[in-house]
C-alpha angles and dihedrals in degrees: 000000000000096000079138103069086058088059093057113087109238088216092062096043087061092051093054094043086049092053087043097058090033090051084051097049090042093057085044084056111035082051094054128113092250095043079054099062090050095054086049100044090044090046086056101052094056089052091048087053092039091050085045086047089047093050090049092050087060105050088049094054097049087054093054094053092054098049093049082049093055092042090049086053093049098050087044097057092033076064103044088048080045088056103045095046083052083049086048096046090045094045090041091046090052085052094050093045088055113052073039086064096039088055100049 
């Protein structure tokens, strides 16, 4: 009636038996008090370094936005003094061309 019990390895079946009752006695821990207190005390120390790695987000970044606004400002006035000196050449070249023109 039972030729199936003489199929199952007694050695897995310990095994079984054995994760069964560890699995048991782990929930019974990990939901302790004390167990607890650790969950909470490590929780709070990931939000304080989230909040420190926020803060520092946000320093970087200001500092990123300063320096792109410097950098903007530079290229702005590198092409204004671009444009003046392309005004000068082309002012200075018409004078050349015509005392070019009054000497020939």
């Amino acid at each position: 009636m039972f030729g199936f019990l003489d199929k199952i390895d007694r050695k897995h079946m310990g095994v079984f038996a054995a994760g069964v009752l560890f699995g048991t006695a782990g929930i019974k821990i990990l939901s302790s008090k004390d167990a607890k207190k650790v969950y909470t005390s490590g929780t709070a120390a990931v939000l304080r370094a989230k909040d420190y790695c926020m803060k520092t987000a946000a320093a970087v970044q200001e500092n990123a936005e300063d320096i792109y606004a410097e950098a903007v400002q530079i290229n702005e006035e590198k092409a204004r003094q671009e444009a003046e000196q392309v005004i000068s050449d082309e002012d200075n070249w018409e004078e050349e061309t015509v005392s070019r023109e009054e000497n020939i």
